[in-house]
C-alpha positions, 0 to 999 in steps of 0.5 A, a space after each residue: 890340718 893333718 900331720 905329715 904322714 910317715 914315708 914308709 919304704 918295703 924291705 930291699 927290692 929293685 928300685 922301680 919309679 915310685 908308686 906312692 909320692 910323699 909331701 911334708 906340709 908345714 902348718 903355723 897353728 895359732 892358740 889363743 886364749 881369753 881370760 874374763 876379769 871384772 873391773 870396777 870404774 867409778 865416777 864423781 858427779 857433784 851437784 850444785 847446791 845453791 843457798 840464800 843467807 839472810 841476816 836480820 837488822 834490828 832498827 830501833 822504832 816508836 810504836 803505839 799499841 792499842 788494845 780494846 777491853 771487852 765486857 761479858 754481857 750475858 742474858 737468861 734464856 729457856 729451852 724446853 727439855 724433855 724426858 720420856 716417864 711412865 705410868 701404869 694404865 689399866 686396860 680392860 678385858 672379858 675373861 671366861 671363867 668356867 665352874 663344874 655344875 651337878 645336875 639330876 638327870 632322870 627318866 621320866 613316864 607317865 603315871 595315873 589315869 585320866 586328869 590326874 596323869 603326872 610326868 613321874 621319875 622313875 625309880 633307879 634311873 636318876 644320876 648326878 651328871 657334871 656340867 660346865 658352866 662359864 660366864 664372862 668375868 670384866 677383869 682389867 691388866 696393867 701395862 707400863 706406858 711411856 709419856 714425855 715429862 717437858 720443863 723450862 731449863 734455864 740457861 745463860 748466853 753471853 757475848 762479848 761487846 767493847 
């Protein structure tokens, strides 16, 4: 709502049918104000909780016990146990051995007439040329070779009988 405006009149003059009407109008304003507040509401809930009690009677009684003796009777038996050993095999093989030879190596011509014609070396021309000379050599090696070594190992089995 507005205020009431304020009638306001001019400075003397003549009183003339006035222009302007004025009204006061009243108005009831309500103010309402809202406070937040936490409260805590508790409730008790119980459980039912049931339990069955037992107690024991004791009654004098008679009874008979028996008890069956047992006796071991064993018995020798054999298994075979194996484990692996080794030895030492030979085995053969072909190995080249090489040697360094000398040789005279010449130049040759023919000397004489007739029958008595020879295939002659010639002075100054020989040398002594190095060669190779391999042959094959039977030689043997030894390898380690695993073989199973078995006994008979004795045990005992045993049962009870009564």
């Amino acid at each position: 709502m507005r205020p009431p405006t304020p009638c306001l009149s001019p400075s003397p003059a003549p009183i003339k049918q006035p222009s302007v009407l004025c009204t006061t109008e009243y108005a009831t304003v309500w103010h309402t104000e809202y406070k937040e507040t936490e409260t805590q509401v508790c409730t008790t809930e119980y459980d039912k909780h049931c339990a069955t009690e037992y107690t024991t009677l004791c009654l004098d009684t008679v009874r008979t016990e028996c008890q069956t003796v047992y006796q071991s009777k064993c018995e020798t038996l054999y298994k075979t146990a194996c484990q692996d050993e080794l030895r030492t095999e030979y085995e053969p093989y072909l190995e080249s051995e090489c040697t360094v030879q000398y040789k005279t190596d010449c130049e040759y011509r023919w000397e004489g007439e007739g029958n008595s014609k020879i295939w002659a070396p010639i002075q100054g021309t020989c040398k002594e040329n190095p060669y190779e000379e391999c042959k094959d050599v039977p030689k043997t090696k030894a390898r380690q070779v695993a073989y199973p070594v078995c006994q008979e190992v004795p045990y005992e089995k045993c049962v009870d009988v009564p």
